[in-house]
C-alpha positions in Angstrom: 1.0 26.5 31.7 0.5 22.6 31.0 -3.2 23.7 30.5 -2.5 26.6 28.1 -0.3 24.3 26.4 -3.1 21.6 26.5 -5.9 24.2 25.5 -5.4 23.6 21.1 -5.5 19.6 22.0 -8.7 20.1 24.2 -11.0 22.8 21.9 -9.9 20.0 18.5 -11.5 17.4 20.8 -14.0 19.3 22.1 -15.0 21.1 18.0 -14.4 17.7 16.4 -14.9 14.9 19.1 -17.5 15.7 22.0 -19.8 18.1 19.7 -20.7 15.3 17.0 -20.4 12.5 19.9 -23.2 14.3 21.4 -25.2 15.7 18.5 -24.8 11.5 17.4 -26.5 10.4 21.1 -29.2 13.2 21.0 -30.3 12.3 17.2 -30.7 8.5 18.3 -33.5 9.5 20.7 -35.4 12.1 18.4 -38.0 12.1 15.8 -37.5 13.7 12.3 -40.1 14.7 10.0 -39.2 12.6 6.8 -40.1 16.0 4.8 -38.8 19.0 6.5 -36.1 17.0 8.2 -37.0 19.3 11.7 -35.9 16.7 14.8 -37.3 17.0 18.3 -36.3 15.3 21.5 -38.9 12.9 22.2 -36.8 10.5 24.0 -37.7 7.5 21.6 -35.7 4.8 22.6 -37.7 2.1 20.7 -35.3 2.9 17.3 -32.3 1.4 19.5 -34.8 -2.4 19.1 -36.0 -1.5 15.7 -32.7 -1.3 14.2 -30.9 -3.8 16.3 -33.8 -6.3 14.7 -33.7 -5.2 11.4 -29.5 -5.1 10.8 -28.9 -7.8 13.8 -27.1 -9.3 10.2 -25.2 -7.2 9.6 -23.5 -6.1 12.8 -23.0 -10.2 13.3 -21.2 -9.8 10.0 -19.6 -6.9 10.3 -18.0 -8.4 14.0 -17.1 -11.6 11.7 -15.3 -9.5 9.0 -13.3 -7.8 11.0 -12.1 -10.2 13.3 -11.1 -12.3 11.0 -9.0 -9.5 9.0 -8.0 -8.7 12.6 -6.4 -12.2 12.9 -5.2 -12.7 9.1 -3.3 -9.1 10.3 -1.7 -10.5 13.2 -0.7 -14.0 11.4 1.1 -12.1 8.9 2.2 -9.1 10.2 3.6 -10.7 13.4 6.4 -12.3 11.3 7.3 -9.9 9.5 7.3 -7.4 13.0 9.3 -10.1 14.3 12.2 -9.9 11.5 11.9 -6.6 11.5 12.7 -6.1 15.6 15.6 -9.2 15.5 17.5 -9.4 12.1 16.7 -6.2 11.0 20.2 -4.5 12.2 20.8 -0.8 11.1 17.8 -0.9 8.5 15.2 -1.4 10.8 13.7 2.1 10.0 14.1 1.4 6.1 12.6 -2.1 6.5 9.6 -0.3 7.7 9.1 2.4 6.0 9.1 -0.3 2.8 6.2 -1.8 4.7 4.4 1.6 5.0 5.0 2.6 2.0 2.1 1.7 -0.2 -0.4 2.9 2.5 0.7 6.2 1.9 -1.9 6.0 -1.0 -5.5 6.6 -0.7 -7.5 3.9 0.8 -9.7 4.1 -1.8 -7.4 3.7 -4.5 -6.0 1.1 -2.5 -9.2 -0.3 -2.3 -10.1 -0.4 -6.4 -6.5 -1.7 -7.3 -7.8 -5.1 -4.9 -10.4 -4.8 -7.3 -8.8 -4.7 -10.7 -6.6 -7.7 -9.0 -9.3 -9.9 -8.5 -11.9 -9.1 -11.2 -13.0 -12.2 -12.8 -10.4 -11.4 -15.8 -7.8 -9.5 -14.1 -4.1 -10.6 -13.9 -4.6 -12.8 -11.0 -7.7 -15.2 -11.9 -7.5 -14.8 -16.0 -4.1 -16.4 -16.0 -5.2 -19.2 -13.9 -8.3 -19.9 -15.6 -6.5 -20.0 -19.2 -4.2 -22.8 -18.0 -7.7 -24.7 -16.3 -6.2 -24.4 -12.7 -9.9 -22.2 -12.1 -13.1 -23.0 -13.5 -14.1 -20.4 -16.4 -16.9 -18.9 -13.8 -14.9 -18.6 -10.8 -15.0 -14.9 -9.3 -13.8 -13.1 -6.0 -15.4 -10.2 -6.3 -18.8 -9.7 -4.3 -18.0 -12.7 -1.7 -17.0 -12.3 1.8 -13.2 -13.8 0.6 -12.8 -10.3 -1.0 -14.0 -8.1 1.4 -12.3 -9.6 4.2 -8.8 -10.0 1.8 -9.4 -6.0 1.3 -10.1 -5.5 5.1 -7.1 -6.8 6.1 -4.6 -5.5 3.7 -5.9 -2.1 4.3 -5.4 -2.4 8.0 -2.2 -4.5 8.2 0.1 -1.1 9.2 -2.6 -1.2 12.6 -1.4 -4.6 13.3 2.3 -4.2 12.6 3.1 -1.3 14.1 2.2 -2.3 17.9 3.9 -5.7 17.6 7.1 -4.0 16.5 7.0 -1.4 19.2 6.3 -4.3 21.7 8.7 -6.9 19.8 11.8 -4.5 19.6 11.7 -3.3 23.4 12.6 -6.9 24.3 15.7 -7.0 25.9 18.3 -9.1 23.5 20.0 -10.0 27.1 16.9 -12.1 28.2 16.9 -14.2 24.8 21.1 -14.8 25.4 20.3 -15.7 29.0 17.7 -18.0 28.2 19.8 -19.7 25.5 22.7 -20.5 27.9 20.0 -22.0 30.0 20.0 -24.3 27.3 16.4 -23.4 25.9 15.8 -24.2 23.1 14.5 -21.7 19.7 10.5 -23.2 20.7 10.9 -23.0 23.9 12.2 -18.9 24.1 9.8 -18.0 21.6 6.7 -19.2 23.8 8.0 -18.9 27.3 9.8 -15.5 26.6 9.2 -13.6 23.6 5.2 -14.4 23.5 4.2 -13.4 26.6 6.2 -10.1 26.2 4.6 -9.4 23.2 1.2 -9.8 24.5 0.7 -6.5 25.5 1.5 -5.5 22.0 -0.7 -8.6 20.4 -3.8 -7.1 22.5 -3.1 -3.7 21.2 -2.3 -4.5 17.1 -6.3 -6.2 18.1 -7.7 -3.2 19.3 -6.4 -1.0 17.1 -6.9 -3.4 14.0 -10.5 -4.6 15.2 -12.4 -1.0 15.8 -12.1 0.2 12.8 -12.4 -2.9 11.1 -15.9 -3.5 12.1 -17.1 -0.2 11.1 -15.4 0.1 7.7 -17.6 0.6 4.8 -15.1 1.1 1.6 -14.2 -2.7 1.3 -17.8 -3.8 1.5 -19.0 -1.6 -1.0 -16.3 -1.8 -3.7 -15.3 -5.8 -3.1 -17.9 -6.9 -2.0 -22.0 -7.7 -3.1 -25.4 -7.0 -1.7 -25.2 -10.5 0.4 -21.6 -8.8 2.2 -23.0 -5.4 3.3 -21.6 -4.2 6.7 -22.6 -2.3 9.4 -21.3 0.6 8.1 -22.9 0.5 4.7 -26.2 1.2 6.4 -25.4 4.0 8.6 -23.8 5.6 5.8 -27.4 4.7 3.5 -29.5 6.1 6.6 -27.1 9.1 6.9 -26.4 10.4 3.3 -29.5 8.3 1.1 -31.8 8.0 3.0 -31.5 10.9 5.6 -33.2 8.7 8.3 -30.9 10.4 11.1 -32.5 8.7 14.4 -31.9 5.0 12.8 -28.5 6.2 11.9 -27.9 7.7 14.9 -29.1 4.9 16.9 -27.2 2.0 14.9 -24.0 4.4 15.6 -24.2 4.5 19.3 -24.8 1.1 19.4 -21.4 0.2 17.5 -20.0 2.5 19.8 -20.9 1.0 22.9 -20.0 -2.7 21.4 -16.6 -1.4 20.9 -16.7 0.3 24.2 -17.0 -3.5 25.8 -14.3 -4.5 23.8 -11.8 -1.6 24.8 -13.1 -1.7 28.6 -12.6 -6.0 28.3 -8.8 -4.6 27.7 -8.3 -2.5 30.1 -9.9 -4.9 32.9 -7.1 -8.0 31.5 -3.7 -5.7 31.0 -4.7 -1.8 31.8 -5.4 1.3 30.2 -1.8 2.2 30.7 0.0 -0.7 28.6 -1.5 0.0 25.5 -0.5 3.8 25.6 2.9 2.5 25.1 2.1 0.7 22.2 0.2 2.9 20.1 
């Protein structure tokens, strides 16, 4: 029974999952015929050192950009997780649905409103440049400040999420206990309610971080030809330029980067913990 009931679960995984995983491996070590687009399994592993020199860039950038949305996520979100889980009361649920709320619209019109915010004379930089607080040629658009700003407000719900789950299952009787210990509001927020939250801190990373690093939208609509990402080119070699090996083979290799990452986890706090927090 628990496999019959498992069985939907297992062929979505299997259709949508395992089929393109492996198709994505077999492509990186094939060779296509730029005309007729027929690939055969030659085993070439030599596009895994050609692309890794040639985009070495961008996957350094691509690792910047989404670390640091990653941690402008967790310096504002945690705050906000934090009222949320303590003063929050009976609203809790209402509190956060206002904080889901706009991400129930399209990332990519999410994405185009950042960019009618901070075009050169939209209602954020025009203002300030009439009253001389910007210089007339100061922009946003096309730098990394906009792709990472755009990057991090799309993934914020990521962040927020775990460190509410791992904020609100914090007993209330340990912070009361610690306070007639005499501890002071410092000293229960890093000797108590940090290192519970941990767990929760390294899973809002995780979840935040992966697909951070391979988003493409932010890049392409914020940002300029000196801010492209990782995932700008596999999306060029995939749909533009139909080189499917050198896509392939820049795909398995952000795969396996993030692999590290999510093995790194499970080595510090276990597979298990962040199970509870996603």
């Amino acid at each position: 029974m628990p496999y019959a009931l498992g069985a939907p679960g297992f062929l979505w995984l299997l259709i949508f999952f395992l089929i393109p995983l492996v198709t994505i491996l077999s492509l990186s070590t094939q060779t296509c015929d730029p005309i007729t687009l027929a690939c055969t399994q030659t085993w070439n592993f030599k596009e895994f050192g050609n692309v890794l020199s040639t985009y070495h860039v961008e996957f350094l950038r691509s690792i910047a950009y989404g670390g640091l949305a990653t941690l402008i996520d967790l310096a504002v979100a945690f705050p906000v997780a934090y009222w949320i889980a303590f003063r929050g009361g009976h609203r809790k649920n209402f509190y956060l649905l206002l904080l889901l709320l706009p991400f129930f619209v399209s990332f990519v019109i999410r994405t185009l409103a950042w960019k009618f915010l901070l075009a050169d004379q939209g209602i954020i930089l025009s203002p300030l440049k009439t009253l001389h607080l910007l210089p007339a040629d100061y922009h946003v658009l096309a730098t990394s400040t906009a792709v990472v700003a755009g990057i991090a407000y799309n993934f914020l719900p990521f962040t927020a999420l775990p460190l509410y789950v791992a904020l609100e299952r914090i007993d209330p009787r340990v912070l009361e206990a610690s306070r007639d210990l005499y501890a002071s509001n410092r000293t229960v927020f890093v000797k108590i309610i940090l290192p519970l939250a941990v767990p929760g801190i390294f899973a809002a990373f995780l979840l935040t971080f992966v697909p951070a690093v391979g988003d493409f939208v932010n890049a392409q609509i914020l940002g300029g030809v000196s801010n492209t990402m990782i995932g700008n080119i596999i999306q060029d070699k995939f749909l533009t330029n139909i080189d499917y090996p050198a896509a392939s083979a820049l795909s398995t290799i952000l795969l396996l980067a993030m692999l590290i990452g999510i093995f790194a986890y499970g080595r510090i706090l276990g597979t298990r913990t962040i199970e509870e927090y996603i």
